[in-house]
C-alpha positions, 0 to 999 in steps of 0.5 A: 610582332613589331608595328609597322608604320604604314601611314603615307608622308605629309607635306609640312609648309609653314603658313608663318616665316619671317625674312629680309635683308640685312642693310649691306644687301638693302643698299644693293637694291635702293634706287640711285636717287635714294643711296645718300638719304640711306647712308645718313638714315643708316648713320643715324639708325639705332635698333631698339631691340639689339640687346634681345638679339643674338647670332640668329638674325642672319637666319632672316637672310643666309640661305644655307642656315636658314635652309638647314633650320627648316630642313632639321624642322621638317618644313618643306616650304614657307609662306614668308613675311617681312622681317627685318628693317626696311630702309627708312623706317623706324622699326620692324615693318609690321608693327611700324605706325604708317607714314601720314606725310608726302615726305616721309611716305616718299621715302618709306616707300623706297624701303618697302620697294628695296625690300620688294627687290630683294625678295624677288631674288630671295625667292627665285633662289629657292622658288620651290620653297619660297612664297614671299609676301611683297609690301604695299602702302595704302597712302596713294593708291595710284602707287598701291595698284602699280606695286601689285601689278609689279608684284604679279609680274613678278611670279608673287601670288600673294601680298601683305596688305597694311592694316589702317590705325584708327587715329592715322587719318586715312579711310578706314578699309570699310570706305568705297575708296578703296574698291579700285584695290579690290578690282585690283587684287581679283583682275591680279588674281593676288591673295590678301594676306595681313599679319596681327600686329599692326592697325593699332594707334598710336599709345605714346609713350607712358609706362602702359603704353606697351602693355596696352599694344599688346592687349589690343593686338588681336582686336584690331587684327579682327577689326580688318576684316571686321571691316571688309565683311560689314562694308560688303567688300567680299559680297562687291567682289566675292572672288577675293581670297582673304588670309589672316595670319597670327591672328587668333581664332575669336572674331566678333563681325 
């Protein structure tokens, strides 16, 4: 007699996807003011990883194949990260060092906005399989609070919440300081989400330096909510939901 598989369909949705655009689209969505500052940003900028790189980049951007992909994969939706380069910044922005001047957070911030732009477009195109996750600076909290009203009015119900480096010169997320984000992110009713990979100092530039980065990720991806557990941030606001993501299972509170 053969076997019949009776078992009913899952929903497969990956908690874990990159995207961003690609600098000819970033230009479409920087502000005006900002469009000669990128021309001489771009002319200068030389990406550090392009000799890993093959034809698979376009998969950050190109709805027909990256679409296929996850088709092929069986993935349903996604849960999507940053990716690509933001306008203005040195790398990635997962893994780039926060900006610790007015100037260069003035710019930085452009970029993040111009990815912001993008995304909301990027996921209205395909809303039903799409959760872009919106980046904000913890530098002025004035502008923090404000991109997390935008990114609420604009359908987003989560968001990427940069970690704090420990020599960076800004308050930990254990500091009161911050409680006005939380208020934030619970009247919003915005789901925090941070990725691993960032929080970590700054090791310069010795032949260890990024061996070290990489042995160190998974603790100051835990320190974050390390951070928010001992300074009582979830007791304050209990309402607050906390995603954690490439992260590993092991956390020392």
């Amino acid at each position: 007699m053969t076997a019949t598989n009776t078992a009913a369909p899952y929903t497969l949705i990956s908690s874990d996807c990159h995207a961003g655009g690609n600098m000819k689209a970033y230009e479409e969505y920087l502000a005006p003011a900002y469009r000669e500052a990128f021309a001489e940003w771009r002319g200068a900028y030389s990406n550090p990883f392009r000799d890993l790189q093959d034809d698979g980049r376009s998969r950050n951007w190109d709805d027909d194949r990256r679409n296929g992909d996850l088709d092929a994969e069986g993935v349903a939706a996604e849960i999507v990260f940053p990716n690509t380069v933001p306008p203005f910044f040195p790398t990635g922005a997962l893994i780039t060092y926060p900006p610790t001047n007015r100037p260069d957070y003035d710019r930085r911030l452009e970029g993040v906005r111009t990815h912001n732009r993008w995304l909301k477009d990027w996921c209205a195109a395909h809303p039903e399989r799409r959760c872009g996750l919106p980046q904000v600076f913890l530098f002025d909290l004035d502008d923090t609070i404000a991109d997390l009203k935008l990114a609420a009015e604009n359908g987003h119900s989560s968001f990427m919440l940069p970690a704090v480096p420990p020599d960076s010169g800004m308050p930990g997320l254990y500091d009161p300081v911050y409680d006005r984000l939380w208020a934030a992110c619970r009247d919003l009713d915005l789901t925090i989400t941070q990725h691993g990979g960032s929080g970590n100092p700054n090791y310069g530039d010795t032949p260890a330096s990024g061996l070290m980065f990489l042995l160190e990720v998974p603790f100051f991806a835990h320190r974050n909510l390390s951070h928010l557990i001992m300074s009582g941030v979830f007791n304050r606001f209990p309402e607050l939901r906390y995603v954690m993501t490439e992260a590993g299972r092991g956390l020392g509170a």
